[in-house]
LUMLO-374069 format. One record per residue: residue number from 1; residue in three letters; x, y, z of N, C-alpha, C in turn. Coordinates in steps of 0.001 Angstrom, whole numbers, padded with zeros to 6 digits. Example, Ala and Ser with C-alpha at 12.3 -4.5 7.8 and 13.67 -1.06 7.14 Angstrom:
% residues 2
[1; 'ALA'; [013190; -005690; 007800]; [012300; -004500; 007800]; [013200; -003300; 007800]]
[2; 'SER'; [012850; -002250; 007080]; [013670; -001060; 007140]; [012900; 000030; 007870]]
This chain:
% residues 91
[1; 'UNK'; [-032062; -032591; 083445]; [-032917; -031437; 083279]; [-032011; -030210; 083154]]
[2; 'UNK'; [-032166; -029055; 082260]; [-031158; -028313; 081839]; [-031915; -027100; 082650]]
[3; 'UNK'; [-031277; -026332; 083360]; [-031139; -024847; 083721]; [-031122; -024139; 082944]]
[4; 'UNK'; [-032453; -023631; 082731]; [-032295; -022037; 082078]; [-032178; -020516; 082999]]
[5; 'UNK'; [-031594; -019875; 082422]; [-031202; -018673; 083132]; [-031242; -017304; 082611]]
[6; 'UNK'; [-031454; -016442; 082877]; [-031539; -014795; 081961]; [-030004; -014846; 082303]]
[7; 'UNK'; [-029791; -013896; 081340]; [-028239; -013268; 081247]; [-028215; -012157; 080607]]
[8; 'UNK'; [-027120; -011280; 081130]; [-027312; -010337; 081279]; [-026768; -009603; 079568]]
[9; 'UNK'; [-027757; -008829; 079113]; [-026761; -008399; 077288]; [-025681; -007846; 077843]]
[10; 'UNK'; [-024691; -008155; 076358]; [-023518; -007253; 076516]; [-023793; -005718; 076149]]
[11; 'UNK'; [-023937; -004424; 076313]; [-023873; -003488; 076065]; [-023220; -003429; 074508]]
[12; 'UNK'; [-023835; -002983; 073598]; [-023305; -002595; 072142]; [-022065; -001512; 072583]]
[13; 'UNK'; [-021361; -001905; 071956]; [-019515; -000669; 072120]; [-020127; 000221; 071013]]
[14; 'UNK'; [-019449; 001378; 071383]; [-019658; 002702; 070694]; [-018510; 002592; 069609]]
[15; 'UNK'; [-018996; 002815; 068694]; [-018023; 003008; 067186]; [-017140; 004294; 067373]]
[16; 'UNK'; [-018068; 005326; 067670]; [-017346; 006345; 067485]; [-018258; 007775; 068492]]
[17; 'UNK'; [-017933; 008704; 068548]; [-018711; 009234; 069024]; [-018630; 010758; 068186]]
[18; 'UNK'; [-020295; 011592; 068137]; [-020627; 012656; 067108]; [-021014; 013517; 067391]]
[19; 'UNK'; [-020934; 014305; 066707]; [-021726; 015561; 067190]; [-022440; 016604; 066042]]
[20; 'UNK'; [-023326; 017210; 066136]; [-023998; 017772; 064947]; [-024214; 019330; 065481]]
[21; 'UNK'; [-023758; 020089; 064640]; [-023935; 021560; 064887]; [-024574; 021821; 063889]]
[22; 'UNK'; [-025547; 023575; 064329]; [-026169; 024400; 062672]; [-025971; 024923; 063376]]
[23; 'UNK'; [-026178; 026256; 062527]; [-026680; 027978; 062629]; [-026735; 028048; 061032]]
[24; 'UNK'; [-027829; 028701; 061185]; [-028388; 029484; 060081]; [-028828; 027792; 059028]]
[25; 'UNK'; [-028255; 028072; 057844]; [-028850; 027187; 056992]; [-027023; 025894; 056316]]
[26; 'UNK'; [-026361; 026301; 057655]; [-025286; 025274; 057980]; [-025153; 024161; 058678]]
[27; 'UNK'; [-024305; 023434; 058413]; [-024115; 022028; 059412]; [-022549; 021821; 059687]]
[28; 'UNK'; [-022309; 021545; 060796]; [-021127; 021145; 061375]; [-021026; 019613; 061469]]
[29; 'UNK'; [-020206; 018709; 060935]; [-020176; 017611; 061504]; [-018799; 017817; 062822]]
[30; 'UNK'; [-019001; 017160; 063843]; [-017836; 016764; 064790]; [-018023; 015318; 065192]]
[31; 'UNK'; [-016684; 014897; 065283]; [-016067; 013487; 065367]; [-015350; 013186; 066510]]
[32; 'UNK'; [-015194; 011542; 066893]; [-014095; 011381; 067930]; [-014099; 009840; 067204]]
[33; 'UNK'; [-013322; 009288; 066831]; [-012762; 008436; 066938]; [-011668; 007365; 067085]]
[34; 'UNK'; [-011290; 006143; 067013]; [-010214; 005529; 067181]; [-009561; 005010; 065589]]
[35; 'UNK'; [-008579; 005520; 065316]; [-008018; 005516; 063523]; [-006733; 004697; 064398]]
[36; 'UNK'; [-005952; 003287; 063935]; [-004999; 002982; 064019]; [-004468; 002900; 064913]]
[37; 'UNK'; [-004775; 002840; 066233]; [-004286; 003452; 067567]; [-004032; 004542; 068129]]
[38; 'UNK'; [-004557; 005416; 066890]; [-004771; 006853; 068145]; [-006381; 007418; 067899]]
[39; 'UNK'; [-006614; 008466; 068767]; [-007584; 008782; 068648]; [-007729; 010300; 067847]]
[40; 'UNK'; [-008921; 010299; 066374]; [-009120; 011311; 065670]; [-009940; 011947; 066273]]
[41; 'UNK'; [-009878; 013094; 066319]; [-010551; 014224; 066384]; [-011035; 015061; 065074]]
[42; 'UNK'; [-012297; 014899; 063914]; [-012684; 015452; 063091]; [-013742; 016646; 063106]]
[43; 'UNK'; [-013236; 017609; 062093]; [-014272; 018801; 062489]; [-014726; 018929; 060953]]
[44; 'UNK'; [-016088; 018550; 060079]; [-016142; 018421; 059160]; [-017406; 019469; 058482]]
[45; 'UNK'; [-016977; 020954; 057906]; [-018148; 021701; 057956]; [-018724; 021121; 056670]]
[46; 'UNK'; [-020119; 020599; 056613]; [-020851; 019745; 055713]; [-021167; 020403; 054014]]
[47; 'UNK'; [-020703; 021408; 054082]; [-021194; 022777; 053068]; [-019448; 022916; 052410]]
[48; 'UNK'; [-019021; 022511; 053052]; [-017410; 022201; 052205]; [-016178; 021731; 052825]]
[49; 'UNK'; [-016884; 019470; 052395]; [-015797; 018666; 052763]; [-014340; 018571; 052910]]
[50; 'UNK'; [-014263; 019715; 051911]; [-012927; 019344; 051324]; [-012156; 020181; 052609]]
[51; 'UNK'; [-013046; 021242; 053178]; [-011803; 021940; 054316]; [-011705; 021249; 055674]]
[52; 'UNK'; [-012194; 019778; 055619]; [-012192; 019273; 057210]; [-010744; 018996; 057616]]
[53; 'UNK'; [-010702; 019631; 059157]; [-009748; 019666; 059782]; [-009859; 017751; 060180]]
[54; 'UNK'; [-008658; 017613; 060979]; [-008367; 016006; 061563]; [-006934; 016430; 062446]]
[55; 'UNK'; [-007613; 016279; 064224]; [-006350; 016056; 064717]; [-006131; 014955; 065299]]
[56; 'UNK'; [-005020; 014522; 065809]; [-004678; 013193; 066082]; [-004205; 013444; 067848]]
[57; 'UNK'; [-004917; 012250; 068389]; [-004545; 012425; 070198]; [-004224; 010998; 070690]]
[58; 'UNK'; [-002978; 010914; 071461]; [-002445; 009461; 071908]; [-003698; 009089; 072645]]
[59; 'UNK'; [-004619; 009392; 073964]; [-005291; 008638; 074202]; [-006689; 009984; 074098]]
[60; 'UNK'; [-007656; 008990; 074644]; [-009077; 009536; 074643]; [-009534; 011014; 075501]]
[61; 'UNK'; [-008909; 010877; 076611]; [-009001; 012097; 077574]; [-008364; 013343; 076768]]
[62; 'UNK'; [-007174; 013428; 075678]; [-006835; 014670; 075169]; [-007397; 014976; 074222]]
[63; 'UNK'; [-008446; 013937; 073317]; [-009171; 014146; 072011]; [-010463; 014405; 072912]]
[64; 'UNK'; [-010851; 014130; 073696]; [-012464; 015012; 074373]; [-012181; 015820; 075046]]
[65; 'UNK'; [-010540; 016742; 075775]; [-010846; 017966; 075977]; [-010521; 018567; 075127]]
[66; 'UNK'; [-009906; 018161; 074217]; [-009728; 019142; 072412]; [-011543; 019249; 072067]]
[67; 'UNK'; [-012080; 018030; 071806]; [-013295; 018294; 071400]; [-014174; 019370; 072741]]
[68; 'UNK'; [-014270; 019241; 073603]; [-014719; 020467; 074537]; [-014123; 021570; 074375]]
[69; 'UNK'; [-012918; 022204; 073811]; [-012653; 023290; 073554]; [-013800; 023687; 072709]]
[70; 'UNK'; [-013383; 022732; 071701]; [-014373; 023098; 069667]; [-015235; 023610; 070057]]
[71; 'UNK'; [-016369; 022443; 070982]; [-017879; 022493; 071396]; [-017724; 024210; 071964]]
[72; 'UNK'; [-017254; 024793; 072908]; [-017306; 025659; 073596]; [-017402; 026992; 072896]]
[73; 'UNK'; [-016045; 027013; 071540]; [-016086; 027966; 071118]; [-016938; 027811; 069534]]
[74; 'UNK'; [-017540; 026531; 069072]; [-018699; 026497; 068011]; [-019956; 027110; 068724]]
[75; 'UNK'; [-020309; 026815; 070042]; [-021753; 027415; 070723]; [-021258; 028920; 071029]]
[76; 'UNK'; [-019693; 029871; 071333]; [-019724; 031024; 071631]; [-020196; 031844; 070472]]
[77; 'UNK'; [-019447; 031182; 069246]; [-019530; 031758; 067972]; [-021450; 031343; 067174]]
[78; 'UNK'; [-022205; 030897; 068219]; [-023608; 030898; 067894]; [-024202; 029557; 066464]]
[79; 'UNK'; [-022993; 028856; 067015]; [-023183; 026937; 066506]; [-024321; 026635; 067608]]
[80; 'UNK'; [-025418; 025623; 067223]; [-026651; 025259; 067801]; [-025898; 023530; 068089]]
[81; 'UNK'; [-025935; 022789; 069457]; [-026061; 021512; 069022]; [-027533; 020643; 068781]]
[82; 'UNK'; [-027481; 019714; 067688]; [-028533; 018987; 067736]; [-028879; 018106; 067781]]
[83; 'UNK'; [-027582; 017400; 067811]; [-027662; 015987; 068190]; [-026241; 015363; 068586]]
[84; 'UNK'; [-026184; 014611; 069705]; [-024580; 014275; 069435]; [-025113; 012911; 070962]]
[85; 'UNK'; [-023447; 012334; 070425]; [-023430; 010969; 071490]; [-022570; 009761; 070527]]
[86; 'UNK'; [-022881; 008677; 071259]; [-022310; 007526; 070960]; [-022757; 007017; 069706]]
[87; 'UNK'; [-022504; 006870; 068632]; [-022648; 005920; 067468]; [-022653; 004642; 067752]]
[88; 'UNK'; [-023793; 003053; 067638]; [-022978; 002157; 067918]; [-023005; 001327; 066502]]
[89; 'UNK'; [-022548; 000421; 066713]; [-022275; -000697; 065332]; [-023618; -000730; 064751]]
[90; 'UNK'; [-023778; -001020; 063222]; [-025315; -001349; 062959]; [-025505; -003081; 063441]]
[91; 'UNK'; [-026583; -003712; 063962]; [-027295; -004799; 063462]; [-026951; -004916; 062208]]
């Protein structure tokens, strides 16, 4: 007779993690992710790709207080957030 049992899901891993700014009739994309073994930091204003910044951080703790600077001074300078968090893999 076979044992069945619940088990517990694995939690989906985060791809990357985002962030979405406006003001006015603009959009900010912001980024964190893992490129090659280090971690990117992207700041991508959506109204013109071509000027996105990209910095590069050995581990995760210096690319999210770089990204908490951004955040700090995109909301002083009157950036709205509207959505942001974990990205995970699609289904």
């Amino acid at each position: 007779m076979a044992l069945l049992t619940r088990t517990q899901a694995v939690p989906p891993q985060a791809e990357w993690l985002h962030w979405l700014y406006v003001r006015g009739n603009h959009t900010i994309s912001c980024n964190v992710d893992l490129r090659d073994g280090r971690y990117a930091l992207t700041l991508l204003p959506l109204w013109s790709p071509e000027t996105q910044i990209t910095e590069t951080f050995r581990g995760p703790a210096d690319a999210m207080r770089r990204h908490a600077e951004l955040a700090a001074r995109l909301q002083e300078a009157g950036w709205l957030l509207v959505e942001g968090g974990p990205v995970r893999a699609a289904a």
